[in-house]
NULOKOL-265132 format. One record per residue (C-alpha): residue number from 1; x, y, z. Coordinates in Angstrom, 1 decimal, decimal comma, padded with zeros to 4 digits, always signed. Layout:
// residues N
> num; x; y; z
> NUM; X; Y; Z .
...
END
This chain:
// residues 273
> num; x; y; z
> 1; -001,1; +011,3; -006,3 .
> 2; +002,5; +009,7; -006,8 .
> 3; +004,1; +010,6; -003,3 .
> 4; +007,6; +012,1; -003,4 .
> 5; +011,0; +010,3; -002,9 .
> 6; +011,7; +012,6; +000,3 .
> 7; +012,9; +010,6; +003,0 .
> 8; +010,9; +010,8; +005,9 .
> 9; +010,4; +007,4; +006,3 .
> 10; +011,2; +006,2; +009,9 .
> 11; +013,5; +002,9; +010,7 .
> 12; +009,6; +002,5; +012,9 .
> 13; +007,8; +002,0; +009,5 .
> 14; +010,4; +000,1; +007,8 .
> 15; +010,3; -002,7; +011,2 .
> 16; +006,6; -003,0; +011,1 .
> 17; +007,2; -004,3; +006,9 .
> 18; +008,9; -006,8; +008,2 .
> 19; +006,8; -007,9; +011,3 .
> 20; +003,7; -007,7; +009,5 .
> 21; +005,0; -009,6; +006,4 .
> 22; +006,5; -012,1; +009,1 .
> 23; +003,3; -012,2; +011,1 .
> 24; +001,5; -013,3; +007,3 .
> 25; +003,9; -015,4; +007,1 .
> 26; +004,2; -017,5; +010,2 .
> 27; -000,3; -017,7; +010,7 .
> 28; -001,4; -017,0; +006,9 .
> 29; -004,7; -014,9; +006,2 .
> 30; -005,9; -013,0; +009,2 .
> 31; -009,1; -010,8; +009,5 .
> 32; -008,5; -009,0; +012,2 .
> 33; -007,1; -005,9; +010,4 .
> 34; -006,8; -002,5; +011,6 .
> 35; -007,4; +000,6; +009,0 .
> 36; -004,3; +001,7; +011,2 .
> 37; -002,1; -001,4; +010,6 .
> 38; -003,1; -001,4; +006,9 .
> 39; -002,1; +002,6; +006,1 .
> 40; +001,2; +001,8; +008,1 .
> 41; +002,0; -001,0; +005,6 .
> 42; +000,6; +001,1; +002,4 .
> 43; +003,0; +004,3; +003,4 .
> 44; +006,1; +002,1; +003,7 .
> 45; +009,3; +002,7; +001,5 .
> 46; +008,1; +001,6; -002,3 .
> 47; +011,2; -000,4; -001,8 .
> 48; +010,9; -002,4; +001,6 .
> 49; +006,8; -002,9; +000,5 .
> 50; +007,7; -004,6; -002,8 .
> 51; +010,1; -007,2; -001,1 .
> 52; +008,0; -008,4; +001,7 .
> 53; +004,9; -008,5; -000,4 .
> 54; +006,9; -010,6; -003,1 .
> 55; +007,9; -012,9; +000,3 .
> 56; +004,4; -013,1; +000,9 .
> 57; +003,5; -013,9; -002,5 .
> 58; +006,5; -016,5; -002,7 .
> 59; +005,2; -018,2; +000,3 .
> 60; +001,7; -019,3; -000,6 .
> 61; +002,0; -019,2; -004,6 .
> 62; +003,9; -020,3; -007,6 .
> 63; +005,5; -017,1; -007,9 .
> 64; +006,3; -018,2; -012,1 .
> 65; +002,8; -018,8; -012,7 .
> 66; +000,4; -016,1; -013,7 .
> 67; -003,7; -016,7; -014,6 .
> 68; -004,7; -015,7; -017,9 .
> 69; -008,2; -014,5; -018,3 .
> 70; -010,2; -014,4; -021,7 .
> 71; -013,7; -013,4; -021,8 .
> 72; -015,2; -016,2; -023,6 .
> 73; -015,7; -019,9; -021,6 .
> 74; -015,2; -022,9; -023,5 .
> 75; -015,1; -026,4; -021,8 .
> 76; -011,9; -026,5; -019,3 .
> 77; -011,8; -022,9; -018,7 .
> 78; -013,1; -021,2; -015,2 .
> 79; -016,3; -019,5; -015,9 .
> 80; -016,6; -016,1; -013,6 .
> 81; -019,5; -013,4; -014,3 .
> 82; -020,1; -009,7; -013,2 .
> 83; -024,0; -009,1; -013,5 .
> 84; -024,5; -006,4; -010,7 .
> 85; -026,4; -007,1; -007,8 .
> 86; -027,4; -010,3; -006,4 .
> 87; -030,7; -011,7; -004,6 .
> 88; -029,8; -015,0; -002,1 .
> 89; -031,9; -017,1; -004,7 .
> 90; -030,3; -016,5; -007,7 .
> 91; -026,7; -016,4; -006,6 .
> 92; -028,1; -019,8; -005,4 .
> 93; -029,2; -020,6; -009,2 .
> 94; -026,0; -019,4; -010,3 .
> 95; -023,9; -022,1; -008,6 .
> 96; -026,6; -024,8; -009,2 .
> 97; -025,9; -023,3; -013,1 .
> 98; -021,8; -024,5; -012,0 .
> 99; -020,6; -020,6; -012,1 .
> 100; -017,4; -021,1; -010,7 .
> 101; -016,5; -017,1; -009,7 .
> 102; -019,0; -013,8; -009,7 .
> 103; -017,1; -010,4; -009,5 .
> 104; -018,5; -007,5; -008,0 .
> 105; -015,9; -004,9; -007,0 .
> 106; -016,6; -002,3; -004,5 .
> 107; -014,8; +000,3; -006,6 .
> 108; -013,7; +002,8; -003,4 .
> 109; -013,5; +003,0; +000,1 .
> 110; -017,1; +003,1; +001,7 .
> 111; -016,7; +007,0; +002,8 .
> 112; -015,4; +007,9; -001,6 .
> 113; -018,1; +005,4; -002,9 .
> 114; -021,2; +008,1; -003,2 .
> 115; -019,3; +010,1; -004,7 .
> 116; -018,9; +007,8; -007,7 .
> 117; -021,8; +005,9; -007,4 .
> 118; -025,6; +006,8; -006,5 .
> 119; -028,0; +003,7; -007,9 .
> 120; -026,9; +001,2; -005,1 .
> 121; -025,3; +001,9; -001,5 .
> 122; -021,9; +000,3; -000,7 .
> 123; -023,7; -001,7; +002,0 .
> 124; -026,0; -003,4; -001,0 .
> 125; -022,7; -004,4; -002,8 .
> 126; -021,7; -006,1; +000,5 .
> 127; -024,5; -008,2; +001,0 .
> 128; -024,3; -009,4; -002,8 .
> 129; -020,7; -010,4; -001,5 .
> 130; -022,4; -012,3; +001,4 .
> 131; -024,9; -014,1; -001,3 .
> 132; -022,5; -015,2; -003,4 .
> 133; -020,5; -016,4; -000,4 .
> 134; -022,9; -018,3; +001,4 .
> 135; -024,0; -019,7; -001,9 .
> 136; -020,7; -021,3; -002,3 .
> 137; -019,0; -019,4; -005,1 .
> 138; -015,8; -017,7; -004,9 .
> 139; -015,8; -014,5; -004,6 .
> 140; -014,1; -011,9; -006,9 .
> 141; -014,2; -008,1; -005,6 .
> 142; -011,5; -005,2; -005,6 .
> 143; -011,4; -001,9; -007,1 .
> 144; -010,4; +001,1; -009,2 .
> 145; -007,8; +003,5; -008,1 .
> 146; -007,4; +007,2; -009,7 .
> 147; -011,1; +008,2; -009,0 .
> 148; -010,2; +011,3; -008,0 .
> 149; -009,3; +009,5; -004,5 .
> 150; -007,5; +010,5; -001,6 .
> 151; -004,8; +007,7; -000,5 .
> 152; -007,1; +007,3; +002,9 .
> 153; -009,6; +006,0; +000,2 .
> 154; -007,4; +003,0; -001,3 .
> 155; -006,0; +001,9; +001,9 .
> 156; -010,0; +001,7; +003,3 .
> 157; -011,3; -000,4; +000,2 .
> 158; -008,3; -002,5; +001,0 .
> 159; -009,2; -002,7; +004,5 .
> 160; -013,0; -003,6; +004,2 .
> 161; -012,0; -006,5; +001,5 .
> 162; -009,1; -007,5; +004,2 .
> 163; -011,8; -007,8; +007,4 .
> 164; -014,4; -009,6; +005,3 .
> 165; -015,2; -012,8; +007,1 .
> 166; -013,5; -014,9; +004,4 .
> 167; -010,8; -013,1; +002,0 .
> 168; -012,1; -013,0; -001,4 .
> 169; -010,4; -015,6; -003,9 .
> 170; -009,6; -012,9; -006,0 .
> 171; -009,0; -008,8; -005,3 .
> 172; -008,6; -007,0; -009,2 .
> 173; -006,6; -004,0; -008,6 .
> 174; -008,0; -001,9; -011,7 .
> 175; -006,2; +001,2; -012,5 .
> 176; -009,2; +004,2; -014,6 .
> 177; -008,5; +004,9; -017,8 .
> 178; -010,4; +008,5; -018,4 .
> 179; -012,8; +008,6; -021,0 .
> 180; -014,1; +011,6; -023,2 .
> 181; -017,4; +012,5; -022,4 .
> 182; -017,8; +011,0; -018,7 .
> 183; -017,6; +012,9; -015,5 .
> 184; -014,1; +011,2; -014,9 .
> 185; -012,5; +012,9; -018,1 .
> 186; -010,3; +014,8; -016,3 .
> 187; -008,5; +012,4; -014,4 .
> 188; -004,8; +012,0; -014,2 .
> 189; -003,7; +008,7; -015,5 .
> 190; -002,5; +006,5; -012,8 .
> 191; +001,2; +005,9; -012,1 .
> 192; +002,9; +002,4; -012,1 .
> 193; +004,4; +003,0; -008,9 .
> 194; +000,5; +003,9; -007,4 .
> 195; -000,4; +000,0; -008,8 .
> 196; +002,8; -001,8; -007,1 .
> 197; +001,8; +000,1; -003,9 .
> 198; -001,5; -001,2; -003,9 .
> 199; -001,1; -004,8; -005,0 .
> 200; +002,2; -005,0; -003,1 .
> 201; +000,0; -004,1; -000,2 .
> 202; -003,4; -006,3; -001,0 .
> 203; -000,8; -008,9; -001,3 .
> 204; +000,5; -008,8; +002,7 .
> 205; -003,5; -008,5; +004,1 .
> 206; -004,6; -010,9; +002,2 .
> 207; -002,2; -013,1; +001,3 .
> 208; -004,3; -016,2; -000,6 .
> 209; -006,1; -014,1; -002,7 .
> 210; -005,2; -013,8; -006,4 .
> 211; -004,3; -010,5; -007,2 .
> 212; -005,4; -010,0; -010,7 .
> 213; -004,0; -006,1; -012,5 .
> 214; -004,6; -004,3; -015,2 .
> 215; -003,3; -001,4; -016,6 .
> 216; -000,1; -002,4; -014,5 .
> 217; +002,8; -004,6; -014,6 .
> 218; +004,6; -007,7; -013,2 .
> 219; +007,3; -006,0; -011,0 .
> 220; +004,5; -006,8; -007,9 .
> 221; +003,2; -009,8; -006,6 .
> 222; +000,0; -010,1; -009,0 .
> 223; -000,9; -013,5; -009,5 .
> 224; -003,7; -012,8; -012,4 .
> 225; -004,3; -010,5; -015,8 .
> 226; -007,3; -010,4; -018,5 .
> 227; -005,5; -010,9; -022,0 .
> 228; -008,4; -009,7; -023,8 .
> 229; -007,8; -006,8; -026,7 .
> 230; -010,5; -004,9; -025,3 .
> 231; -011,5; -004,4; -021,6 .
> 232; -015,2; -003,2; -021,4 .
> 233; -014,7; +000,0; -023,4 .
> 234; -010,9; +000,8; -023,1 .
> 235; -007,8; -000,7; -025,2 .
> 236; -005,7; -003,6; -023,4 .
> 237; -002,9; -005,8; -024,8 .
> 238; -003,5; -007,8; -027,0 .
> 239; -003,1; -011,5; -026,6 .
> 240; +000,4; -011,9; -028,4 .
> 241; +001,8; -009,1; -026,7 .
> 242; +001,2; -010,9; -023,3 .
> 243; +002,7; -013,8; -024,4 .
> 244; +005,8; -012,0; -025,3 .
> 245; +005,5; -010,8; -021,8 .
> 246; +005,2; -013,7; -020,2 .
> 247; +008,2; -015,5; -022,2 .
> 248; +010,8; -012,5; -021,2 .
> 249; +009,8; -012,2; -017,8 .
> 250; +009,6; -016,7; -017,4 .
> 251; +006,2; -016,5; -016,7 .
> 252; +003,9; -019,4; -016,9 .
> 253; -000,2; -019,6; -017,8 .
> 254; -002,0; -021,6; -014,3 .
> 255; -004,1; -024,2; -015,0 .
> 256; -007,8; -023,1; -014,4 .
> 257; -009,0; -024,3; -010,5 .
> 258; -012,7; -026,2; -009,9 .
> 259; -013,6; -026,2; -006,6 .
> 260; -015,5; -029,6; -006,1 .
> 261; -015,4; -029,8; -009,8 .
> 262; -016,7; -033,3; -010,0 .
> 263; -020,1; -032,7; -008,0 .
> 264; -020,7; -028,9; -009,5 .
> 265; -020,3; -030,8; -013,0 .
> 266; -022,7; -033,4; -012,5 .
> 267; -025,1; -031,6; -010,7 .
> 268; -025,1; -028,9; -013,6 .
> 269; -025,6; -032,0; -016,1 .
> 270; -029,0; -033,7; -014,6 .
> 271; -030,0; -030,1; -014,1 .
> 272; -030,1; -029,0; -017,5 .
> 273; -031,7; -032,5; -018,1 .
END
């Protein structure tokens, strides 16, 4: 999947980096995306895409400052869940509960999602998007590259997050790690280079949203990363290895965020009561 260095890149593509990055720039998150506009950004020189998406990312974030995400919640810490699909009601019952994020990735692009998934339609992962949405919650959703995807694929998940009525709060750029035994064993591991291009590119459509990677690296504007020893079923760093990260590269840990902390608190309180 990891394109070649061949330079066939015209000075055309390397102008539109820079007058879509400015565009972000000057009027901030946009939903009016076209696939078109989107692939034109994601085919730009590795280069040219990493600068303007770190612009971007300087812009509207504390570039030093990176989210770190552990699986347990203790009192002062951001509570986000993943538990599949969504009815109105309870995603309702979930913020009455003070869930402050619900992740639910849509994994592909919509024409690449049956042939990875077959127990819910892409369209029923969308509408548990809207739920948790119009219930108030931020939204977390993103998705897995090295599938067995074509790069038409990764530019059209990126697209449909990008043209959502409201940009999710946080896009996870998740990279597969192939597992003996399942129908994806035979997958070639994905390339660090394949990562930066995606989140370098999430990061100029939708320029708010926390980029949160895994399996990938700082060099891109990623503004989030699970420091958790295991991930699911797959190895990850461990804690102190991040933190040995984080000190070479001057990064700092954000502070947790609570949307209308005060009144989710207290209404969770006299509910339990």
């Amino acid at each position: 999947m990891l394109r070649s260095c061949s330079c066939y890149y015209s000075s055309s593509a390397v102008s539109a980096a820079a007058t879509e990055a400015e565009r972000t720039l000057r009027e901030g998150p946009r939903n009016d995306w076209t696939r078109h506009q989107i692939d034109f950004i994601y085919h730009y020189p590795l280069l040219d895409l990493l600068f303007h998406g770190a612009q971007v990312h300087r812009h509207g974030h504390n570039f030093r400052e990176v989210q770190q995400c552990t699986i347990p919640a203790d009192m002062g810490m951001e509570v986000c869940c993943t538990l599949g699909m969504l009815e109105k009601q309870q995603a309702l019952e979930l913020k009455k509960a003070g869930l402050t994020a619900y992740n639910h990735n849509l994994d592909t692009s919509k024409e690449y999602y049956p042939n990875i998934i077959t127990t819910r339609t892409y369209d029923e992962r969308l509408e548990t998007l809207q739920h948790v949405r119009e219930a108030g919650i931020n939204v977390c959703s993103g998705g897995i590259i090295g599938l067995g995807e074509a790069e038409e694929d990764r530019v059209g998940l990126l697209h449909t997050l990008a043209t959502l009525p409201t940009h999710p709060e946080s896009v996870p750029i998740n990279a597969l790690v192939a597992v003996e035994g399942t129908p994806l064993q035979d997958q070639k591991p994905v390339e660090i280079w394949e990562m930066i291009w995606m989140i370098a590119t999430a990061r100029i459509v939708m320029p708010t949203s926390m980029d949160s990677c895994q399996l990938g690296e700082f060099v891109s504007p990623c503004l989030s990363r699970h420091c958790v020893s295991l991930l699911l079923t797959t190895p990850n760093n461990d804690y102190d290895a991040d933190q040995d990260m984080f000190k070479i590269l001057g990064l700092i840990p954000k502070p947790p965020s609570f949307p209308e902390e005060e009144a989710t608190c207290d209404e969770a309180v006299s509910t339990s009561g």
